[in-house]
Structures are given as C-alpha cells and as structure tokens.
C-alpha positions in Angstrom: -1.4 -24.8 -20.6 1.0 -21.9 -20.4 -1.6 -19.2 -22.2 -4.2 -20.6 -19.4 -1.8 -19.9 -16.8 -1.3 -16.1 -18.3 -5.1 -15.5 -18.4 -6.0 -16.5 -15.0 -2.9 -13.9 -14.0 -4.6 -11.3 -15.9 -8.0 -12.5 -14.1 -6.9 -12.4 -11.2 -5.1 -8.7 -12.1 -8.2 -7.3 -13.4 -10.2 -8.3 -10.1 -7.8 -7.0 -7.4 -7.3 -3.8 -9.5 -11.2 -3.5 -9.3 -10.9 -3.4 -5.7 -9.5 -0.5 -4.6 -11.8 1.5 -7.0 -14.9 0.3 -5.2 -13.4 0.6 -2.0 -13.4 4.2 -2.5 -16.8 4.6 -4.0 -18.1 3.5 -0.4 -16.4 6.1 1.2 -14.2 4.2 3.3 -11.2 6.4 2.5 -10.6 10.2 1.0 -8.3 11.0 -1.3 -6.2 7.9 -1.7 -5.1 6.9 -5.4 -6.2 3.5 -6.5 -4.0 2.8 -8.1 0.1 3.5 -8.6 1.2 2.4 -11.2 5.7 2.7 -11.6 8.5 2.2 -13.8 11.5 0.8 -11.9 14.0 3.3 -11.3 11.1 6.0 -11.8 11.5 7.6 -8.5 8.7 7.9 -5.9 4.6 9.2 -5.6 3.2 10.6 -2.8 -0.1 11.1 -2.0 -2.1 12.1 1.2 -5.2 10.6 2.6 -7.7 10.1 5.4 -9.5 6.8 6.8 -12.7 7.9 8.1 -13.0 5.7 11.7 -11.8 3.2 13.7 -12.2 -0.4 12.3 -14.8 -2.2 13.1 -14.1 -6.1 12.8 -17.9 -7.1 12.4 -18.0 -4.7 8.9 -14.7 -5.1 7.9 -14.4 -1.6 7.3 -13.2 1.1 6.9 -9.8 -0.3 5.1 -8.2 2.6 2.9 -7.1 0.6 -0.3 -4.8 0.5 -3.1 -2.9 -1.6 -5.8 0.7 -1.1 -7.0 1.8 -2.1 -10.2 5.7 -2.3 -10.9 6.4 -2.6 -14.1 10.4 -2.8 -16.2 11.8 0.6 -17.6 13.8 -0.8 -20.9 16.7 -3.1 -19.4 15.8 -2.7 -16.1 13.5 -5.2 -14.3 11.4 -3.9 -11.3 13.6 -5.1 -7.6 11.6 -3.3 -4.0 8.5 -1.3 -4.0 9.0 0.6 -0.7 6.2 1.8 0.8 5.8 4.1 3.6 3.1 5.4 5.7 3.6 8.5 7.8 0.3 9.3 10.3 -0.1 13.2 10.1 -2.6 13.5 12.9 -2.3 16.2 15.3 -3.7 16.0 18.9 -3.3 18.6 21.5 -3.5 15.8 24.1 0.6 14.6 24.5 -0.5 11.5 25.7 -2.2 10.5 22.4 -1.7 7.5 20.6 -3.4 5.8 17.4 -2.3 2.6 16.1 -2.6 1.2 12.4 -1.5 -1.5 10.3 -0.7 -2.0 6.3 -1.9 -5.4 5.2 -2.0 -7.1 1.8 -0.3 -9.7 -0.5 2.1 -9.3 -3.3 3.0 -11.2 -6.5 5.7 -11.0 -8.9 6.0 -13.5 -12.0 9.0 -14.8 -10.6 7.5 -15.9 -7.5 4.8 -16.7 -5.5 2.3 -14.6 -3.5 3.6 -13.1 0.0 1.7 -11.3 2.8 2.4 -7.6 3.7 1.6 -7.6 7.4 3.4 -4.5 9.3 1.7 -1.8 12.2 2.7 0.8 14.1 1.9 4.1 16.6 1.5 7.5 16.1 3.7 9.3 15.7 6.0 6.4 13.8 5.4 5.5 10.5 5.5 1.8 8.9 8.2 1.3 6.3 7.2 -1.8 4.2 9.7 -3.3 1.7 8.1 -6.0 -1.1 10.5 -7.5 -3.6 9.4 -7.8 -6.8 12.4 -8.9 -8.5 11.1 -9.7 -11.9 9.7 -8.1 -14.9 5.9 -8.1 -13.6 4.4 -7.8 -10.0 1.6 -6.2 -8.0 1.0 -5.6 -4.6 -2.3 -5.0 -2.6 -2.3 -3.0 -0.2 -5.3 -1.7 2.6 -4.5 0.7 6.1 -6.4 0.0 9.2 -6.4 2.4 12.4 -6.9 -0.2 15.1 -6.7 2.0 18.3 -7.1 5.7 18.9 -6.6 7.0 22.8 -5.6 10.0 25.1 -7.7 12.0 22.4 -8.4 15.7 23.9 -12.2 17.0 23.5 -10.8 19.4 21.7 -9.6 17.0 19.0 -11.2 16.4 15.4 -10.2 13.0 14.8 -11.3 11.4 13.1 -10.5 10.9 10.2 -7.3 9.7 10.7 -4.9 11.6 8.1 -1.6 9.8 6.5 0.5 10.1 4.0 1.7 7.2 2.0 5.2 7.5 -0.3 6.2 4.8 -2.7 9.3 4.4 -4.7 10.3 1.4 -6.6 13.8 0.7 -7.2 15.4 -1.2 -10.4 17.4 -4.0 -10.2 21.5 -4.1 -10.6 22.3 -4.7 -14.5 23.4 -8.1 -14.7 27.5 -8.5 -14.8 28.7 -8.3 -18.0 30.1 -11.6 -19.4 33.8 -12.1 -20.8 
C-alpha cells in the first residue's frame, strides 16, 4: 500500500510537470520557465515574461504557467516558496489599470493539497506565500490578466509584461536535545 501511494505521487508529479511545458508550446505565454526547480535556503530566480491577451473564460486561455519544485538542501527541509509577481507594463494613459490573478494548488508530503488564489492591479504586485514545510512539495502555478482599461491609442499592450521572483526559504534546525 505505501509504494502505491508513492507511485500515484510520482503520477500525479509527472502529469502537472507536463503541463506547463505544453502550455507554452501553444503560445499562451513568452518567455516564462516551466519549470523552477530550488533547494531550500538556495536564494531566489527571477525570470520575466509576457501573457499574450486578455482571458477569455470560453477558451480558458491564455493562462501563463509554471510548476515549482522545492526540494531539502542536506539538513534543511524546504519551509515557504514566496512568490511574487510584479506587472511591468507601461501606459502613457495615468488612468490605466490592468488586473490579474495567480491561481494554482500546492502539495507538500507532509500535507495535503491547498489552493493558491491571490489578484491584484497594476501597478501592485501579488506576493503569494505557500508552505511547504516538509522534505518534498510542488506548487502549480498559472497568471491571468482579467481586466485591462484607461489604455491610451498609443499603447502596445498587449502583451501584458511581468516579472515573477521566487525564493524558498529553509526551515529553522530543529532545537538541539539535552
């Protein structure tokens, strides 16, 4: 029973790391990573990338998409991916506005799956925090832009630039036992 329970984990892995890597065959997003794959305590990746359009709820698309995988550095055991999403859009219109939300689920071996729900305006970004707290987890993660208005005719947007930074902090060493 236990190794079935570790092969439909590693299933169930193998599937949602496909995702993101057909996502961006289909040209929903530019230049986003697939995947991020961090040690805990190993500091933080940045990357910058663009969502094509506004999204359309009778395609579902386009969602920019990626998985995070946290994973122990020796001792130390994987604690909060932090994840933050900066817009970097520039309108000449000061009226502008574009909103956009991070959505996904997370899972850690510890636990159980959670929902990443968080949104935002330009020009604030979304900081997510996802515990991990374990020696394993993952999260899923996809951007929507819900909303653009106020854009000037002299704007090019879309697409819809961001940047997304990720950092995933280790977990305090146990207390030491007398």
């Amino acid at each position: 029973m236990k190794y079935l329970k570790k092969s439909i984990y590693i299933c169930v892995l193998a599937i949602l790391m496909a995702i993101p890597v057909c996502a961006s065959i289909a040209s929903a997003q530019q230049d986003l990573d697939p995947l991020f794959i961090m040690n805990a305590g190993g500091g933080a990746k940045q990357d910058n990338f663009y969502v094509n359009d506004l999204f359309n709820t009778k395609e579902l698309a386009p969602i920019a998409l990626t998985t995070l995988i946290a994973l122990p550095a020796g001792t130390q055991n994987p604690d909060t991916f932090t994840i933050t999403i900066t817009p970097g859009d520039k309108s000449k219109s000061f009226t502008y506005k574009d909103s956009y939300m991070l959505i996904g689920f997370s899972y850690a071996l510890s636990g159980t799956p959670a929902p990443i729900i968080a949104s935002n305006t330009y020009p604030l970004p979304i900081v997510a925090k996802v515990p991990i707290k374990s020696n394993f987890g993952f999260a899923t993660i996809g951007l929507i832009v819900t909303s653009a208005v106020n854009l000037d005719p002299a704007d090019v947007i879309p697409p819809f630039s961001f940047t997304i930074k990720v950092e995933l902090s280790a977990a305090a060493a146990p207390a030491a036992e007398e």
